[in-house]
DRENTIFI-520819 format. One record per residue: x, y, z of N, C-alpha, C in turn; residue number from 1. Coordinates in steps of 0.05 Angstrom, whole numbers, padded with zeros to 5 digits. Atoms other than C-alpha are relative to their C-alpha. Layout:
DRENTIFI-520819
<atom n_u="X" n_v="Y" n_w="Z" ca_u="X" ca_v="Y" ca_w="Z" c_u="X" c_v="Y" c_w="Z" k="NUM"/>
...
end
This chain:
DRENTIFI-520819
<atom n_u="-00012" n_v="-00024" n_w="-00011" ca_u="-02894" ca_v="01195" ca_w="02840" c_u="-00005" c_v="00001" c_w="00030" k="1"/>
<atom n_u="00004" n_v="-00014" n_w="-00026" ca_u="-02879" ca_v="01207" ca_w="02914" c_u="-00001" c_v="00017" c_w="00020" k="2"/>
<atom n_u="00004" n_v="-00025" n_w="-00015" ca_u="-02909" ca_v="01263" ca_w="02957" c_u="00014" c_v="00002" c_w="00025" k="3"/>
<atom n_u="-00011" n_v="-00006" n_w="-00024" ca_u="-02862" ca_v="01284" ca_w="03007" c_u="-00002" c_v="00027" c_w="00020" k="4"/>
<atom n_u="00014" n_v="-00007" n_w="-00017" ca_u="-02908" ca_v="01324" ca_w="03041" c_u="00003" c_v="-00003" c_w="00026" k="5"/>
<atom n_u="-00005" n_v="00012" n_w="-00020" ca_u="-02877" ca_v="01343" ca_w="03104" c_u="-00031" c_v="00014" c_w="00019" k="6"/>
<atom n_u="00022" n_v="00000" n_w="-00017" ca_u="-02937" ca_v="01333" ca_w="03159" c_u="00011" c_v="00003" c_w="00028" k="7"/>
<atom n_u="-00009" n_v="-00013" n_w="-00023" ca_u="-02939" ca_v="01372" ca_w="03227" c_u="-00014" c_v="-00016" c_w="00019" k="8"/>
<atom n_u="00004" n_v="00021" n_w="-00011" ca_u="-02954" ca_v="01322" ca_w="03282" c_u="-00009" c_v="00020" c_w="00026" k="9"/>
<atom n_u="00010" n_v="-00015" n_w="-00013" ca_u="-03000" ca_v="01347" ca_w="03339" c_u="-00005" c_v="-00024" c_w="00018" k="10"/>
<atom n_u="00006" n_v="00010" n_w="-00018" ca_u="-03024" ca_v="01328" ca_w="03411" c_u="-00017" c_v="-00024" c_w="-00015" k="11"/>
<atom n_u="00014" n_v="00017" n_w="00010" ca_u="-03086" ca_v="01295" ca_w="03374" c_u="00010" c_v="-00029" c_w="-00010" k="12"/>
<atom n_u="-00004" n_v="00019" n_w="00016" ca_u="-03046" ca_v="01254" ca_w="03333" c_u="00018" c_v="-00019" c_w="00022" k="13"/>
<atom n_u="-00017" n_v="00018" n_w="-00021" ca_u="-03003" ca_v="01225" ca_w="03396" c_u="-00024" c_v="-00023" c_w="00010" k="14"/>
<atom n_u="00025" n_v="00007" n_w="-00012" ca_u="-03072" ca_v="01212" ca_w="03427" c_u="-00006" c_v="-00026" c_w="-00024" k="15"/>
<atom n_u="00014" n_v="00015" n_w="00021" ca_u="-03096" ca_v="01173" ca_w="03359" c_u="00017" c_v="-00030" c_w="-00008" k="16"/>
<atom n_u="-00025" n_v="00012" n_w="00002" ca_u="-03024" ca_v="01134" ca_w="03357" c_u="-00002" c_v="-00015" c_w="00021" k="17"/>
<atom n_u="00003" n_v="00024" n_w="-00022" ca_u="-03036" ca_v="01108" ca_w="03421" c_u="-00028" c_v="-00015" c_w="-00003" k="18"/>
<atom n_u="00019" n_v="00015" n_w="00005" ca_u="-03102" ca_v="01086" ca_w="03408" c_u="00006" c_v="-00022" c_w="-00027" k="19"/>
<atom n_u="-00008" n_v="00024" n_w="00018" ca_u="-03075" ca_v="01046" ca_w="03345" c_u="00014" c_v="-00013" c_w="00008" k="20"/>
<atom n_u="-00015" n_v="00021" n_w="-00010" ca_u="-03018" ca_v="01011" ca_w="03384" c_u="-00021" c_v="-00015" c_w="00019" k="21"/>
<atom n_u="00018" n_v="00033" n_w="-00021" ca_u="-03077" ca_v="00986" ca_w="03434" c_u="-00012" c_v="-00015" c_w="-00019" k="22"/>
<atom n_u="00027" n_v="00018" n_w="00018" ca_u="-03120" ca_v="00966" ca_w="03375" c_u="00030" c_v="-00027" c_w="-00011" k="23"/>
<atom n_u="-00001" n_v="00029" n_w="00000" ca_u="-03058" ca_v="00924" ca_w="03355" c_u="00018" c_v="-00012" c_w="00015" k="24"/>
<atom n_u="-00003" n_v="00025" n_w="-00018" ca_u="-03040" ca_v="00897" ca_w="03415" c_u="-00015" c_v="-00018" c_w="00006" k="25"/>
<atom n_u="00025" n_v="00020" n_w="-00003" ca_u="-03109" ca_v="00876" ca_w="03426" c_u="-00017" c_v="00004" c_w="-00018" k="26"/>
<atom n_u="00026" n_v="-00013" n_w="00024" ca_u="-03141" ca_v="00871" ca_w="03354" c_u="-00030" c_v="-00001" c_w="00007" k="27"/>
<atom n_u="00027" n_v="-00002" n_w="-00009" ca_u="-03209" ca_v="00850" ca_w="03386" c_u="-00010" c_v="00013" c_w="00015" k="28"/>
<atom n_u="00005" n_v="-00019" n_w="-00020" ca_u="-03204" ca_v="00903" ca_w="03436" c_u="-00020" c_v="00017" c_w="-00009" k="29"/>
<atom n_u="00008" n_v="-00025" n_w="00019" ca_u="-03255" ca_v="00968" ca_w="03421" c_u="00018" c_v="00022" c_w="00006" k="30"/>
<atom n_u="-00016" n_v="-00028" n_w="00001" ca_u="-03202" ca_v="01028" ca_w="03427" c_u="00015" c_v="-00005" c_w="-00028" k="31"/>
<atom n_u="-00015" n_v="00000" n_w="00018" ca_u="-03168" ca_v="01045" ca_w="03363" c_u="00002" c_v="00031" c_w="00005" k="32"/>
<atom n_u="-00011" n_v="-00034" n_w="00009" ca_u="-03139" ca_v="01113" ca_w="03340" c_u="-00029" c_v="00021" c_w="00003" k="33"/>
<atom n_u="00025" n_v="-00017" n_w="00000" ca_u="-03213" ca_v="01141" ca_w="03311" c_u="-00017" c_v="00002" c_w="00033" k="34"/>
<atom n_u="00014" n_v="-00003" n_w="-00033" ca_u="-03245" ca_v="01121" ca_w="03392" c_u="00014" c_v="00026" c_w="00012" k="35"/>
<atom n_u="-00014" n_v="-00019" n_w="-00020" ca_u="-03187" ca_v="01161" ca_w="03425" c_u="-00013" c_v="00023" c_w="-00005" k="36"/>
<atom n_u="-00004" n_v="-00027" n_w="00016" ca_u="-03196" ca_v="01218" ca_w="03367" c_u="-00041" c_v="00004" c_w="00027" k="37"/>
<atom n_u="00022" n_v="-00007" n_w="-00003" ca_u="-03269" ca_v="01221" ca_w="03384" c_u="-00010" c_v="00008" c_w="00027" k="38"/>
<atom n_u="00000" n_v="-00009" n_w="-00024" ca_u="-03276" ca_v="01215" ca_w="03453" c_u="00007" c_v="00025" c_w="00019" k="39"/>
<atom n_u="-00010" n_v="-00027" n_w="00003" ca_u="-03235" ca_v="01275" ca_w="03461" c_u="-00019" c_v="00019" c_w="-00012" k="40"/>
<atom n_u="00028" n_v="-00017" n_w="00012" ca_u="-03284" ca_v="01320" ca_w="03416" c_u="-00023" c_v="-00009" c_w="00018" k="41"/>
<atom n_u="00012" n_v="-00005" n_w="-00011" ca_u="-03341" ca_v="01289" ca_w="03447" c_u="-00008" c_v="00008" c_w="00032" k="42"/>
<atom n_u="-00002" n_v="-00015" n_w="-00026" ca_u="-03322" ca_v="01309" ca_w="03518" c_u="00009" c_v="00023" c_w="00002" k="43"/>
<atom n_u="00002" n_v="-00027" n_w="00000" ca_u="-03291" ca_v="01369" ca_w="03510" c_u="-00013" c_v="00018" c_w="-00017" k="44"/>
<atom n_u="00020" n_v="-00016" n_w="00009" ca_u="-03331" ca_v="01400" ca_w="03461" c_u="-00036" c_v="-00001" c_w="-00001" k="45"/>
<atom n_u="00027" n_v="00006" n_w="-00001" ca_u="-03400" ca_v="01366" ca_w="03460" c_u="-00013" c_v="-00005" c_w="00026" k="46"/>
<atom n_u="00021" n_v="-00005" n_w="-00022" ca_u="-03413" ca_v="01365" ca_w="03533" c_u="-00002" c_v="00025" c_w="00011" k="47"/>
<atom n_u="00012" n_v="-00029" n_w="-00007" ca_u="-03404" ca_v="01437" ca_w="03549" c_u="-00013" c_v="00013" c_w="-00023" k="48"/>
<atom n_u="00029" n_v="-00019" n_w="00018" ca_u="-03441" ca_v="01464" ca_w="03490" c_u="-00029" c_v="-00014" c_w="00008" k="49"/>
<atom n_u="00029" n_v="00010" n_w="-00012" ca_u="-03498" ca_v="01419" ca_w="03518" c_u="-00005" c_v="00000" c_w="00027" k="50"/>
<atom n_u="00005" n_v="-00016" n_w="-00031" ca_u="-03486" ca_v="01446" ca_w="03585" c_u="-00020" c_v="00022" c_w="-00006" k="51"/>
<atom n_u="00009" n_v="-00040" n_w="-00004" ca_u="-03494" ca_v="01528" ca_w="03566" c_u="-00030" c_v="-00012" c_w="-00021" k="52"/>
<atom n_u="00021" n_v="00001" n_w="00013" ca_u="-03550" ca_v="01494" ca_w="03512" c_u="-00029" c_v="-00007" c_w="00019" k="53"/>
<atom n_u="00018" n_v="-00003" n_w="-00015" ca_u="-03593" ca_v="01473" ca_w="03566" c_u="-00010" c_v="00017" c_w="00022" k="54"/>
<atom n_u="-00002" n_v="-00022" n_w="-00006" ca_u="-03594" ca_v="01535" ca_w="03599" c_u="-00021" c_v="00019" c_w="-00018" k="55"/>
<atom n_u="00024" n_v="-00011" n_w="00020" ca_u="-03637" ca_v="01557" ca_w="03532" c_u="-00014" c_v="-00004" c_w="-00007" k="56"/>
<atom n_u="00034" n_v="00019" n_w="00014" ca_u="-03687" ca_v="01504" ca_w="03518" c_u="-00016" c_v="00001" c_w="00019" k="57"/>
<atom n_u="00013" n_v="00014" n_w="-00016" ca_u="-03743" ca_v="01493" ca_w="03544" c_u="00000" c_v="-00028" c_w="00017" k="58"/>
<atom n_u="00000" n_v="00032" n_w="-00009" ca_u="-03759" ca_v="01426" ca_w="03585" c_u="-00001" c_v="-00021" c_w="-00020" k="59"/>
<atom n_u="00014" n_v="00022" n_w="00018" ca_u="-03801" ca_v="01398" ca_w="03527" c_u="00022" c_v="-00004" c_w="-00019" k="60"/>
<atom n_u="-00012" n_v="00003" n_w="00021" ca_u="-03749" ca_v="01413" ca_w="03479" c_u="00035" c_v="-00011" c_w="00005" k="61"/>
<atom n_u="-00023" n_v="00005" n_w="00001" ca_u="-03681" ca_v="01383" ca_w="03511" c_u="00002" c_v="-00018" c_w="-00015" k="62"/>
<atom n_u="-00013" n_v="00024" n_w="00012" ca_u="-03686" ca_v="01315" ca_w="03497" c_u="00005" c_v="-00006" c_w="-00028" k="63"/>
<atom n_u="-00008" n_v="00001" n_w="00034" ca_u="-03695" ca_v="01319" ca_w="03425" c_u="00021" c_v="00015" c_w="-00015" k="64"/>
<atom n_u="-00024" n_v="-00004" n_w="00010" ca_u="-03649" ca_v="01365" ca_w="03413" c_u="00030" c_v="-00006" c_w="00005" k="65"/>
<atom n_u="-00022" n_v="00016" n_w="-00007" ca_u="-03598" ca_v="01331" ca_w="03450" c_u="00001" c_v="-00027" c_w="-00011" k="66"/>
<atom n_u="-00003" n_v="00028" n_w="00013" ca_u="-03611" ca_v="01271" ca_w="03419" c_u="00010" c_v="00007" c_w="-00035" k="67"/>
<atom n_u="-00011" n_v="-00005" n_w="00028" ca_u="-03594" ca_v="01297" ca_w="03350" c_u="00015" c_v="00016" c_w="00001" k="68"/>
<atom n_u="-00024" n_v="-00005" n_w="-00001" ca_u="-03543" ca_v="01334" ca_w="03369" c_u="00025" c_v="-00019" c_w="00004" k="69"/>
<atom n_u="-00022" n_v="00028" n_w="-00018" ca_u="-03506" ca_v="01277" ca_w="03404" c_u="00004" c_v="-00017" c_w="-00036" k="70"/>
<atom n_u="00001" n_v="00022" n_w="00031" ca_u="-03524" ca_v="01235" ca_w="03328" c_u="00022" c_v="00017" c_w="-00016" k="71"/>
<atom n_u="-00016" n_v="-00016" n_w="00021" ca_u="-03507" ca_v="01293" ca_w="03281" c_u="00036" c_v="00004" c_w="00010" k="72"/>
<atom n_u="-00025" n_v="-00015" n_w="-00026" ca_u="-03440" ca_v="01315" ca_w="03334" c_u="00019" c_v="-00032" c_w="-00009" k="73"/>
<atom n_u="-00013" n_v="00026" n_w="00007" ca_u="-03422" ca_v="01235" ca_w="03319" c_u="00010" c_v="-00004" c_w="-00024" k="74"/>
<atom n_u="00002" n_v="00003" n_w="00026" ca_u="-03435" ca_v="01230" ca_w="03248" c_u="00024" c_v="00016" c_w="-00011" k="75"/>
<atom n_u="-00020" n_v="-00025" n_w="00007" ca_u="-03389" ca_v="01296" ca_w="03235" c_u="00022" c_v="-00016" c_w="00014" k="76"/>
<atom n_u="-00026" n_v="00009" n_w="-00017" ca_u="-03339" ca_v="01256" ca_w="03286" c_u="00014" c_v="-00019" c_w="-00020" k="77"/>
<atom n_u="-00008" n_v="00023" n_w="00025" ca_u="-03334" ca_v="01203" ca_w="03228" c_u="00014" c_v="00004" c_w="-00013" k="78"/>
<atom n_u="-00010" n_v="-00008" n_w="00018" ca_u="-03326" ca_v="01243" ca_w="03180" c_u="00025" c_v="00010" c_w="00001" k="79"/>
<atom n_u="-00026" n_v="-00015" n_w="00004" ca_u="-03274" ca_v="01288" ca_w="03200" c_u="00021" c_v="-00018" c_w="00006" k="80"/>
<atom n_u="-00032" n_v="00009" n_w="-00011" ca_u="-03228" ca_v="01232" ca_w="03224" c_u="00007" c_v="-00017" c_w="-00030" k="81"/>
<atom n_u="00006" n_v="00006" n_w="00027" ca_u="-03242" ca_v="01204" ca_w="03149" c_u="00017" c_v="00017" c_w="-00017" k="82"/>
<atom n_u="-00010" n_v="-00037" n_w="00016" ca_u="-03222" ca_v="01280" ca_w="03124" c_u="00030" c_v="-00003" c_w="00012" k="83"/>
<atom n_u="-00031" n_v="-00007" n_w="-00017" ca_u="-03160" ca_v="01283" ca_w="03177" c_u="00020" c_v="-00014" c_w="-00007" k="84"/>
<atom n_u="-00028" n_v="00032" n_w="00003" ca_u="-03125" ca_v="01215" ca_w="03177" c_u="-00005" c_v="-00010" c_w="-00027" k="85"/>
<atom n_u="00001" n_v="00026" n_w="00029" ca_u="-03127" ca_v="01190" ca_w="03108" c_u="00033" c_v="-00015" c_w="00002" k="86"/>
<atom n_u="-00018" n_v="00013" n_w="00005" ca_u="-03081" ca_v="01147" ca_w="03082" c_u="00034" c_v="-00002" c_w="00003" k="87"/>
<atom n_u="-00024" n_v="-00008" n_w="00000" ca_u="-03023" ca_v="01185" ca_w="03081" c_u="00008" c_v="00015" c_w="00019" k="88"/>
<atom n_u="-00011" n_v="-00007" n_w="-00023" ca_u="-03024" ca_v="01219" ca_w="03141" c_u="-00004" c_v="-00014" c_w="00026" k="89"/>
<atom n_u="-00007" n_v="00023" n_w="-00023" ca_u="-03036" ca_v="01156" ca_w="03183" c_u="00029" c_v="-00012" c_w="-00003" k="90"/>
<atom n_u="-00038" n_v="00012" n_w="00006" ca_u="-02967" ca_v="01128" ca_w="03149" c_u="00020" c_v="00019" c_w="00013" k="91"/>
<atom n_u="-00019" n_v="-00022" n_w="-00014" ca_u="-02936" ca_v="01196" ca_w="03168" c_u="00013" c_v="-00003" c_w="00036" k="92"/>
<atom n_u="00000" n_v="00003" n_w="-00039" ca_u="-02962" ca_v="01194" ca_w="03246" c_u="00010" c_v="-00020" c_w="00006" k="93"/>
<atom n_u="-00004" n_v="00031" n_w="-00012" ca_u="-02947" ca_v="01118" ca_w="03249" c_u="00044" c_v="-00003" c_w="-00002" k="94"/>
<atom n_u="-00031" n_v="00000" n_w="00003" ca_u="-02867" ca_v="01134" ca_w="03225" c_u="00004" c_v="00024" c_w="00012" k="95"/>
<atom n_u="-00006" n_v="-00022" n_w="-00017" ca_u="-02863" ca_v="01195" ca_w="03264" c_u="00001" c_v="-00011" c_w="00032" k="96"/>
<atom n_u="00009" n_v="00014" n_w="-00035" ca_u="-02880" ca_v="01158" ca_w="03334" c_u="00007" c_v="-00027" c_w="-00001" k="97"/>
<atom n_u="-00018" n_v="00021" n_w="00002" ca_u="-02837" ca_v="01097" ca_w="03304" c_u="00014" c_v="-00008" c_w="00024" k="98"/>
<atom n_u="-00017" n_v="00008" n_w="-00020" ca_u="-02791" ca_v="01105" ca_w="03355" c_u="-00002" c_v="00005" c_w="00028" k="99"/>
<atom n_u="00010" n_v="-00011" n_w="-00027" ca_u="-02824" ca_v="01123" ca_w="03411" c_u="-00011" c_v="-00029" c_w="00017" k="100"/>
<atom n_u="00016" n_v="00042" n_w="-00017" ca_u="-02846" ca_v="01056" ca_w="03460" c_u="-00028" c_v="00005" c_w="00008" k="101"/>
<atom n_u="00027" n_v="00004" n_w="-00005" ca_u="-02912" ca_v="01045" ca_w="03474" c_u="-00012" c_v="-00002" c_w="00031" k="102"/>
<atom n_u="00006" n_v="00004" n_w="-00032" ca_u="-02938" ca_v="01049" ca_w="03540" c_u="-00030" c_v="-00004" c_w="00010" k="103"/>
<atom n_u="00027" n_v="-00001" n_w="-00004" ca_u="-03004" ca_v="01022" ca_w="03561" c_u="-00022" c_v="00009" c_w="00022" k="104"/>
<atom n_u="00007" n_v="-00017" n_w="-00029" ca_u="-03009" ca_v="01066" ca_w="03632" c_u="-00012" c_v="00028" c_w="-00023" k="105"/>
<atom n_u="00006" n_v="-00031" n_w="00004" ca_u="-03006" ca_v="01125" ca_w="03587" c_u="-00033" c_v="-00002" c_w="-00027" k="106"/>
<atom n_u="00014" n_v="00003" n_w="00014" ca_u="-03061" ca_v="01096" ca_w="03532" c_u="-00029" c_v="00003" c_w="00019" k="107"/>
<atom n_u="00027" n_v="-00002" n_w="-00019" ca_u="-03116" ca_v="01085" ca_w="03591" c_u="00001" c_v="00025" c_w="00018" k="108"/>
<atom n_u="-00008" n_v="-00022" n_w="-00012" ca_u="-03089" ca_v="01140" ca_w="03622" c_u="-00013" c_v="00028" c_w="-00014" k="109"/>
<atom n_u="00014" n_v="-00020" n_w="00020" ca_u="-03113" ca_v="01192" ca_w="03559" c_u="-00029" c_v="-00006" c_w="-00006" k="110"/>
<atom n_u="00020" n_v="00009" n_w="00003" ca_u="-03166" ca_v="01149" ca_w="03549" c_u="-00021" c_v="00004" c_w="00023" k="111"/>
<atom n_u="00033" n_v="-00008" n_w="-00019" ca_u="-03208" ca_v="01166" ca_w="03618" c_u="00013" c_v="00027" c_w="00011" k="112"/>
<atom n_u="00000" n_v="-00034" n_w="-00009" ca_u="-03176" ca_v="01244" ca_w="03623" c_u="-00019" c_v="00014" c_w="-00005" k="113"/>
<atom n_u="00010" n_v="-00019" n_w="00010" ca_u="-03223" ca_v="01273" ca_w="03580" c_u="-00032" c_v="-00009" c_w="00014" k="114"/>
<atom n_u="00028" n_v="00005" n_w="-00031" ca_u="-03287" ca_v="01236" ca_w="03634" c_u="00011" c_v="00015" c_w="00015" k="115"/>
<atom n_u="-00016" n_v="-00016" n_w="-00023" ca_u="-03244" ca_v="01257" ca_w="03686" c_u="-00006" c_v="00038" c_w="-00001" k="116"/>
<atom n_u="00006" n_v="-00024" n_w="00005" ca_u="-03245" ca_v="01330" ca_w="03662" c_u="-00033" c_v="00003" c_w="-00001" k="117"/>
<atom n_u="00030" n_v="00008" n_w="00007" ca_u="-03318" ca_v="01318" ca_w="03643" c_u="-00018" c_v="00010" c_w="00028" k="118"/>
<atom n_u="00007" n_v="-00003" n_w="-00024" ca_u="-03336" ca_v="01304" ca_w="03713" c_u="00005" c_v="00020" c_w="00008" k="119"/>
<atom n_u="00003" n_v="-00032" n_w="-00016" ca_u="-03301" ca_v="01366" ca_w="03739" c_u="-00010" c_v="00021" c_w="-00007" k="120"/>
<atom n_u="00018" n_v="-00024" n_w="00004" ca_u="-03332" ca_v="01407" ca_w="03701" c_u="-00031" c_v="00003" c_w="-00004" k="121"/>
<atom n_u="00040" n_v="00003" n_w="00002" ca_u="-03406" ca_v="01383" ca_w="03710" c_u="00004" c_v="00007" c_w="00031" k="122"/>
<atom n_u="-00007" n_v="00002" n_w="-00021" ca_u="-03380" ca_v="01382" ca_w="03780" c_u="-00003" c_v="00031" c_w="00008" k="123"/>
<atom n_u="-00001" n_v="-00024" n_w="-00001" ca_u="-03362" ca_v="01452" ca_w="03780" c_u="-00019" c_v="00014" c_w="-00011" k="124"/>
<atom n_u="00028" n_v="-00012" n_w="00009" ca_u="-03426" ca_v="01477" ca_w="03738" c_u="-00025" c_v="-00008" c_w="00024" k="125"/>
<atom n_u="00023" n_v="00010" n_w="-00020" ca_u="-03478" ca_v="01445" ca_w="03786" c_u="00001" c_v="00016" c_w="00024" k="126"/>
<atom n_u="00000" n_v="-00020" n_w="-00029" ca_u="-03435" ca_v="01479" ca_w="03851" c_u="-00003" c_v="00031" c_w="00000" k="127"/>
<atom n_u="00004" n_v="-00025" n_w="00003" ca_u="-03433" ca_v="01543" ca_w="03816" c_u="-00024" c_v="00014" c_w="-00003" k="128"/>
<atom n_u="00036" n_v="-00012" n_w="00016" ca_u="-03510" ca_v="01559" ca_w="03790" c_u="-00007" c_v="-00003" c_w="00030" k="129"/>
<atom n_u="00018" n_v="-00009" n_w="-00023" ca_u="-03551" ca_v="01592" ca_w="03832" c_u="-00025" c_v="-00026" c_w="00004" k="130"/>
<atom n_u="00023" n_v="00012" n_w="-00002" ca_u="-03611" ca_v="01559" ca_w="03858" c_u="-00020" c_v="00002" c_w="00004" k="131"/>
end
């Protein structure tokens, strides 16, 4: 029986699509779909909550909790791209963006926005706090 489950196609999944055409242009490369996905979450969401979080710890207590946050924050990164993309909605994204060409300006291009952003906003936290 086949599920014709129609699936709603998001920025993420453009992002994840280009990271699978680099993985197979260059299968030995490390970028695939799950890198893009993640990289994304872990810059925009896991470095400013560990901005405003150090702001509330003590000294003694950053590193460890940033170190298991950074683990746990990964681990959950796994999973959800496990939960997200299964089977059937990687086939979807991969025939939805069928006809679209591949461009490898715009793959490295998504791939160092979310440093890029990163930077400006450590950039902009550091110039703003008092001292």
């Amino acid at each position: 029986m086949k599920n014709n489950k129609k699936h709603r196609v998001y920025f993420f999944d453009y992002l994840w699509w280009l990271g699978e055409k680099e993985h197979e242009k260059y299968p030995h490369g490390k970028m695939d779909g799950p890198m893009m996905f993640m990289f994304y979450y872990y810059i925009l969401i896991l470095v400013p909550l560990l901005l405003l979080l150090k702001d509330f710890l003590s000294d003694r207590f950053i590193f460890p909790i940033f170190g298991l946050l950074v683990l746990l924050f990964l681990l959950w990164m796994f999973w959800l791209h496990k939960f997200i993309y299964t089977k059937e909605r990687r086939k979807a994204v991969m025939e939805h963006f069928s006809s679209k060409r591949y461009n490898p300006f715009l793959t490295y291009f998504f791939f160092l926005l979310p440093f890029l952003i990163a930077v400006f906003v450590m950039v902009l936290y550091f110039v703003s706090r008092p001292q």
